[in-house]
DRENVEX-319597 format. One record per residue: x, y, z of N, C-alpha, C in turn. Coordinates in steps of 0.001 Angstrom, whole numbers, plus 500000, padded with zeros to 6 digits. Layout:
N
XYZXYZXYZ ...
***
This chain:
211
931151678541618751930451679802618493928972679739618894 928816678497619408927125678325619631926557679274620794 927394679893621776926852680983622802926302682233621962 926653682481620829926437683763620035925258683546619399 924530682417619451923193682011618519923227682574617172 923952682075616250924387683009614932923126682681613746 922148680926614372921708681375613421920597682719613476 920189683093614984919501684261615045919863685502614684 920878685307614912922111686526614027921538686657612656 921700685513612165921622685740610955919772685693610320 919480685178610711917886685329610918917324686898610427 918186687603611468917875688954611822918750690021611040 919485689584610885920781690629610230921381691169611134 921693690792611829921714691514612863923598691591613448 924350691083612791925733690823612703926084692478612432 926007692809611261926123694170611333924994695254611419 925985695780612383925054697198613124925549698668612350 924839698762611691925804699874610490925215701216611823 924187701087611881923418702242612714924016702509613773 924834702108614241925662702266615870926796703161615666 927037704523616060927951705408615508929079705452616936 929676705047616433931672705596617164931440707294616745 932402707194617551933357708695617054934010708398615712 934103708907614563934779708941613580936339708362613300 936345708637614215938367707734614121938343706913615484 937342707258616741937855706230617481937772704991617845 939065704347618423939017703163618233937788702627619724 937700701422619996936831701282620760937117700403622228 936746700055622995936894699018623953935502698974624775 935319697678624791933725696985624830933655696352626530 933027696689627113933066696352628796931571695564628667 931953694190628459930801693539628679930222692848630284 928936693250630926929158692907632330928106691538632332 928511690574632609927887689152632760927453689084634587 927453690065635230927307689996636788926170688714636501 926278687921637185924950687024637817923732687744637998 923621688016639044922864688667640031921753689594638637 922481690411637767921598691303637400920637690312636456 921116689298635695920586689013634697918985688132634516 918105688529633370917186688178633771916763687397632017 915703686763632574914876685651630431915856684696630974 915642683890629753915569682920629312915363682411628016 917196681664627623917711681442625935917596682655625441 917525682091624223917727683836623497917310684762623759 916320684952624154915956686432624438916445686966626286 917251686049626545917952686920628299918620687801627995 918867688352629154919900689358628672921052688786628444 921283688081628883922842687510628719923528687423627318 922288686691626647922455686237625028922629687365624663 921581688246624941921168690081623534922368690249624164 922731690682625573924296691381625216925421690883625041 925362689424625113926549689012624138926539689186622756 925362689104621560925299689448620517925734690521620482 925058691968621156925037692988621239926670693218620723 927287692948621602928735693172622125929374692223620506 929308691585620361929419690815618576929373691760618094 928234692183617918927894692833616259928898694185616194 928516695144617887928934696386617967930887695877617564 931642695237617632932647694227617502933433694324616431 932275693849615491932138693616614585932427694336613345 931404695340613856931376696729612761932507697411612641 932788697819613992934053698752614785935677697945613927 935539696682613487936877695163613452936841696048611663 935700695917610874935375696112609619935565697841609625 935389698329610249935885699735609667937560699907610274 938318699002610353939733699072610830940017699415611718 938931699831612929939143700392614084939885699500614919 940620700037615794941361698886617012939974698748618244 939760697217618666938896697036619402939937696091620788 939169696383621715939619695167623120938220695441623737 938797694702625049937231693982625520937769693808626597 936823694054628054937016693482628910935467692475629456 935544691686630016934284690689629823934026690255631365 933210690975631996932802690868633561932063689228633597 933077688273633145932171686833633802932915686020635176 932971685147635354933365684546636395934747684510636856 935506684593635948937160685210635493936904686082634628 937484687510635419937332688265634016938268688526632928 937654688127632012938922688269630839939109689538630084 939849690034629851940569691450629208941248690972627863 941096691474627175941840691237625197941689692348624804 943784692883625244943649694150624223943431694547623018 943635695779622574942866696259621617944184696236620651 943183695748619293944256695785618286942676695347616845 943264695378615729942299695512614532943122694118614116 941689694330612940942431693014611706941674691975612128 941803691108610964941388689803611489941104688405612206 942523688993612966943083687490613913942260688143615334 942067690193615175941208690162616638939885689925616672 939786689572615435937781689255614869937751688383615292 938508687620615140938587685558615722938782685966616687 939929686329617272940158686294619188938425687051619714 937955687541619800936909688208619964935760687552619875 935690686668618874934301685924618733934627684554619449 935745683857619308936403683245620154935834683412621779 936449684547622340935982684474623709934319684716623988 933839685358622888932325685430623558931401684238623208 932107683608622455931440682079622046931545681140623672 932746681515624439932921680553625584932033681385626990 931887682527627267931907683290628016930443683160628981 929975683124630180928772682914630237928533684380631622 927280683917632212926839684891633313927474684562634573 928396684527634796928731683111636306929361684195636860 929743685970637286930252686634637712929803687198638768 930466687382640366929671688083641182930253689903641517 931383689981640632931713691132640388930772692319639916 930334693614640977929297693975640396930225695088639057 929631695537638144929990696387636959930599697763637247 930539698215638818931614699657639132932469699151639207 933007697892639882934247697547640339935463696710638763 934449696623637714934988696471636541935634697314636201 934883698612635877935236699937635056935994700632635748 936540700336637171937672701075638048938698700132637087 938465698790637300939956698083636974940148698418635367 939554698558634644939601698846632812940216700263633058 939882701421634136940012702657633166941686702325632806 942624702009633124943928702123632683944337701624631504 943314700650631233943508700267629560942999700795628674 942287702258629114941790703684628026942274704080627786 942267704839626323943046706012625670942359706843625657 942780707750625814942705709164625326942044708643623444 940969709098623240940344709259621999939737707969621664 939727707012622520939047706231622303937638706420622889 936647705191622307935560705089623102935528704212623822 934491704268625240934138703149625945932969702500625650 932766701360625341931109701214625284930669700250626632 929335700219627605929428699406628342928501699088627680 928376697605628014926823696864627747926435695937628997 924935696386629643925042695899630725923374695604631013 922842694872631967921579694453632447921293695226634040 922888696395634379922855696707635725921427697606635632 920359697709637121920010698802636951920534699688637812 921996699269638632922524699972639604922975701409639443 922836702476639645923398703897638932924928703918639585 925454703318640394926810703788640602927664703641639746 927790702746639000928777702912637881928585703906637046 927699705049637002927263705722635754928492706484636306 928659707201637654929671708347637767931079707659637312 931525706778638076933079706217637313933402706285635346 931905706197634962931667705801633851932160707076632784 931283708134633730931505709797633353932755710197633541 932999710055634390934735710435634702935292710245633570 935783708938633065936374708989631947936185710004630835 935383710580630816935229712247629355936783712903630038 936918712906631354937797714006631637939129713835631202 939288712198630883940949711704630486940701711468629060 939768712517628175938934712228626765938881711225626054 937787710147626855937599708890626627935799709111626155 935307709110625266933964708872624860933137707796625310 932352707727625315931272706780626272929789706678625543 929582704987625602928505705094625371927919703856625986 926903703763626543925931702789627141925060701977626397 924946700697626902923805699952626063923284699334626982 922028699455627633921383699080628570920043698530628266 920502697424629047918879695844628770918543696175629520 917063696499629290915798696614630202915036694998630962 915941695278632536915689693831633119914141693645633180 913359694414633457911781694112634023911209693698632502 911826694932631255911227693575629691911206692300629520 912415692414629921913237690859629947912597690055630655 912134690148631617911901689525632807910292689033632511 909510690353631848908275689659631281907919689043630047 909045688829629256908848688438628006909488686924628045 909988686478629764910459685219629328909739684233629047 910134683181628310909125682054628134909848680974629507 908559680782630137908880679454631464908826680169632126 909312679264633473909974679730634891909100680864635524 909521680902636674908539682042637269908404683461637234 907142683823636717906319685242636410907237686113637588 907990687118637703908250688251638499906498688943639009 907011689222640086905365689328640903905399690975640579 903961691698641111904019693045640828904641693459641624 905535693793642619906314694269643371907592694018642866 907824693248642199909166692904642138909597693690640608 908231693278640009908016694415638576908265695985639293 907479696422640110907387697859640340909573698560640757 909797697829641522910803697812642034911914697901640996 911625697175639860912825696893638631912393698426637788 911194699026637706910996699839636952911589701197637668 911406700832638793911913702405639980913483702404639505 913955701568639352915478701398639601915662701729637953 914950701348636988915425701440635699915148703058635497 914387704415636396913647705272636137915148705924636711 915439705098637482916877705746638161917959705728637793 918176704614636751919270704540635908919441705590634957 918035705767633957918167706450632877918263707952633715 917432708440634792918157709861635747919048710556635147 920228708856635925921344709241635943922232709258634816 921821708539633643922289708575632243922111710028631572 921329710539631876920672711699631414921544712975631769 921473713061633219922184713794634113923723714110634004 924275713070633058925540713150633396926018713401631285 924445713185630749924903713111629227925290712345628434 925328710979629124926012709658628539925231709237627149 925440709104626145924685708553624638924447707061625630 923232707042625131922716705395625802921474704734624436 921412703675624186920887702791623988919844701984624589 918499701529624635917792701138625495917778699805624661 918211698344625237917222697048624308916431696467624396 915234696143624389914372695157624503914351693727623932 913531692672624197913642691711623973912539691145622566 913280690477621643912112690717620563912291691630619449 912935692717619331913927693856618462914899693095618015 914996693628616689916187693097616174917201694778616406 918753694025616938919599695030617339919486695950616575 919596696041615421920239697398614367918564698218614546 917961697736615049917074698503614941916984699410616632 917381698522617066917677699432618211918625699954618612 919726699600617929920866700875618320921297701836617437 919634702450616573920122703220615632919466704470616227 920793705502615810920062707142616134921485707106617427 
***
């Protein structure tokens, strides 16, 4: 379980996210994207870690209110664990994100093509992701039409990127460039109506995925 950093979890409270609202009855499925390429920090505070917690807690809550949860997990093999409740999927679940790392060159549209068939009707989707790419937002939208709910949780790479401790400073161009693309993400989040989440590094979750 040591990929989940629990004692920061617990540090923080941060295991349960009471503030993170589902739809009322629906059940959920969690598209976590580990692409390589996007991810940025270093130890706990990368993105990698916050959205593996992220993807825990939101898990978590969803496991404790009896909801049926699955997961599909964009890492180097991607692994899929359908959706089902109870306690043995709390273990299967924390189980795989305890092993799971960033090692994927699959970018996050070509995920959410292969998942939509494991949607229901009345469920939600949640992605959690470090992309600032906007093409997945339309595949993402689509799903309302086969009444699949949606919601986004998106790590802000250029935070990330300046709040790491070590390694090399991102230059101002490379800053300007991450912010254009993040100005373009949220656009398109906006544009299309998606409930989104913004995280930063340094926040404790429940505080940011409330509202």
């Amino acid at each position: 379980m040591n990929r989940i950093h629990w004692r920061s979890t617990a540090r923080h409270g941060e295991i349960q996210v009471k503030e993170f609202d589902l739809e009322q009855t629906a059940d959920a499925w969690i598209v976590l994207d580990l692409q390589r390429s996007v991810q940025v920090g270093r130890g706990d505070d990368s993105t990698t870690e916050v959205a593996i917690r992220a993807a825990a807690s939101i898990a978590d809550k969803a496991i404790n209110e009896n909801r049926a949860v699955g997961m599909t997990v964009n890492a180097g093999r991607t692994a899929i664990l359908p959706a089902d409740r109870g306690g043995r999927q709390h273990q299967k679940i924390m189980q795989l994100l305890a092993a799971v790392d960033a090692d994927s060159a699959t970018p996050l549209v070509e995920t959410l093509v292969a998942s939509v068939a494991r949607l229901r009707r009345g469920m939600t989707a949640v992605v959690i992701t470090a992309s600032m790419d906007p093409s997945w937002v339309r595949p993402l939208a689509a799903l309302r039409q086969r009444g699949v709910g949606c919601v986004v949780v998106s790590l802000d790479a250029s935070a990330f990127a300046l709040a790491a401790d070590g390694g090399p400073r991102p230059d101002a161009a490379t800053l300007d460039a991450q912010a254009k693309r993040a100005r373009a993400l949220h656009h398109a989040l906006a544009e299309y109506e998606l409930r989104s989440y913004f995280l930063e590094p340094g926040r404790a979750l429940a505080e940011q995925l409330a509202g």
